[in-house]
N, C-alpha and C positions, 0 to 999 in steps of 0.2 A: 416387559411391562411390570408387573408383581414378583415379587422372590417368591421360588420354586415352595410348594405344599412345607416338604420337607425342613425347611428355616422358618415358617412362620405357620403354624397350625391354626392359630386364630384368625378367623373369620371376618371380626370387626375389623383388626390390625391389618390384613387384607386388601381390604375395601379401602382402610386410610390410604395405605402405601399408594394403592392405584388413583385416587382420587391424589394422593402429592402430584405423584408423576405426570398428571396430566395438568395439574397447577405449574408446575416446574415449566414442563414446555409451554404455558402460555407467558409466562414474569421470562424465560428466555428470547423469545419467540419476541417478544415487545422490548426488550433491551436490546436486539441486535438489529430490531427496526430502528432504533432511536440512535443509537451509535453508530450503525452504515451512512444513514441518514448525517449526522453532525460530523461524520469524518469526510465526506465525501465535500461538505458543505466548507469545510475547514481547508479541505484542498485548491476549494473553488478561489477561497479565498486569500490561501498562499499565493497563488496562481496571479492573479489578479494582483496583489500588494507589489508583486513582482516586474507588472508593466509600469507604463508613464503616469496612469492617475490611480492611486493607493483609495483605496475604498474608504468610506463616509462611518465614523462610528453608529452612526444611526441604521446605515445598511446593513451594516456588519448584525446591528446586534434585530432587524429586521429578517435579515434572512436565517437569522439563527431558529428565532421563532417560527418561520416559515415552516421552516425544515423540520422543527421539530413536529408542526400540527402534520404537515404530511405523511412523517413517520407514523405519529399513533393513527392516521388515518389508513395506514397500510398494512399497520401493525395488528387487527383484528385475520385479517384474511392471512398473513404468516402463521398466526397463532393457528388458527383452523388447521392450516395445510401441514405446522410440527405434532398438532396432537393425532392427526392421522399417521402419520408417519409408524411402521410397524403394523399396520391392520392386514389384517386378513379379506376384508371387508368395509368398506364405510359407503354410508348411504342415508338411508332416511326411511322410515317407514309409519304406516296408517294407525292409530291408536283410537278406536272410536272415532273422531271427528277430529281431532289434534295428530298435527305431525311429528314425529319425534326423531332425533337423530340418531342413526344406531352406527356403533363400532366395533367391529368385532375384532378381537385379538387371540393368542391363541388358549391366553390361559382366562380372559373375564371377556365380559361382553358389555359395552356401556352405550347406555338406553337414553335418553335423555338427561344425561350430568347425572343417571345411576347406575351403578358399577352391579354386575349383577354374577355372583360366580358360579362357575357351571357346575363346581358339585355341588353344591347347594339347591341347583333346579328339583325339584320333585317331582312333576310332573311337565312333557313336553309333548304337544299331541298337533303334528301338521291336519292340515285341513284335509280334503280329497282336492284338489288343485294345487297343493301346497302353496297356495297366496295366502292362507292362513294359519296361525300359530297361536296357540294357548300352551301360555307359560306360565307356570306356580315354582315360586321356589320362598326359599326361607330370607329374609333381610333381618339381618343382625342387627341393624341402626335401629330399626323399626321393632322389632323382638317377635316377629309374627311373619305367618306366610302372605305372600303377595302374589296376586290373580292379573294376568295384561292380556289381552288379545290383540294381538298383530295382524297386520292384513301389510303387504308389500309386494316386493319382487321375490318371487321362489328361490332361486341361488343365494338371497340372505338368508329366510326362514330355515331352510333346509340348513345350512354353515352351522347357526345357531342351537337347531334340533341335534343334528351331529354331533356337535364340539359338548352340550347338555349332556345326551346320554352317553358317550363317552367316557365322561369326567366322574359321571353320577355313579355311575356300574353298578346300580345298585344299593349303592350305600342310603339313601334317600329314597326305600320306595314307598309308592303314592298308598294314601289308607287303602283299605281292603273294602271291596265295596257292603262287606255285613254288618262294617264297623260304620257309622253315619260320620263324619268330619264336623266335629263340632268347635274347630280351632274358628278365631279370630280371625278372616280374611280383610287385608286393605287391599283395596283398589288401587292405582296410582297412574 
């Protein structure tokens, strides 16, 4: 997904990388819809030229059209099935009242189209049923820590909680409770 800590130390730079890469597989993902789609169509119609009545330029350039609305009609749900491609996890989980989709990969986690990196989490605290997850970690876009509460299926929260303090070891730990946390929290 991301190049390794060690080539890329910044955080923001990061977050781009991973946010290309899942741009990349959706502009791939809709080009190979559109070209299987026109090559397939283009056969059809070699195919055809080749019997006793040679196709109508009006068909030709009908079906061309066709084929192409079909493609990007097909080409959402490709896109979906290359950017999971490599998860650990994908699914979808509770956010207050909104559902959000989550991906888990092995080195970021993406939340609804936000890339969220696991050293970065500060704080990761399952629920007592583990269907729930409070997550704070730092967003560098943002320049401030960010608060989410999850509620889902246990086998993602936990992946998430895992892959989190894992990554964090520490490097990131959560204020001290003498000290009061007077940072800026956004919601998201």
């Amino acid at each position: 997904m991301a190049e390794p800590e060690a080539e890329c130390p910044d955080p923001l730079e990061r977050i781009r990388r991973a946010e290309r890469a899942q741009r990349l597989k959706t502009i791939y993902a809709t080009f190979l819809a559109i070209t299987v789609g026109q090559v397939l169509f283009g056969a059809f119609v070699f195919g055809h030229s080749q019997g006793p009545i040679r196709p109508q330029a009006a068909e030709v350039g009908a079906g061309m059209v066709a084929t192409l609305l079909v493609s990007l009609a097909v080409a959402p749900w490709l896109a979906h099935r290359k950017r999971r491609e490599g998860t650990v996890w994908a699914g979808s989980v509770r956010e207050g009242s909104h559902r959000r989709p989550l991906m888990i990969y092995d080195d970021v986690a993406i939340l609804g189209g936000e890339v969220v990196l696991y050293d970065l989490v500060e704080r990761c605290e399952l629920g007592a049923d583990d269907a729930t997850l409070h997550l704070r970690y730092l967003d560098p876009e943002h320049g401030g820590p960010v608060v989410r509460d999850l509620s889902g299926p246990p086998e993602a929260l936990r992946r998430v909680a895992r892959r989190a303090e894992r990554q964090s070891d520490g490097r990131n730990p959560p204020p001290s409770s003498s000290e009061p946390d007077t940072s800026e929290i956004q919601t998201a």
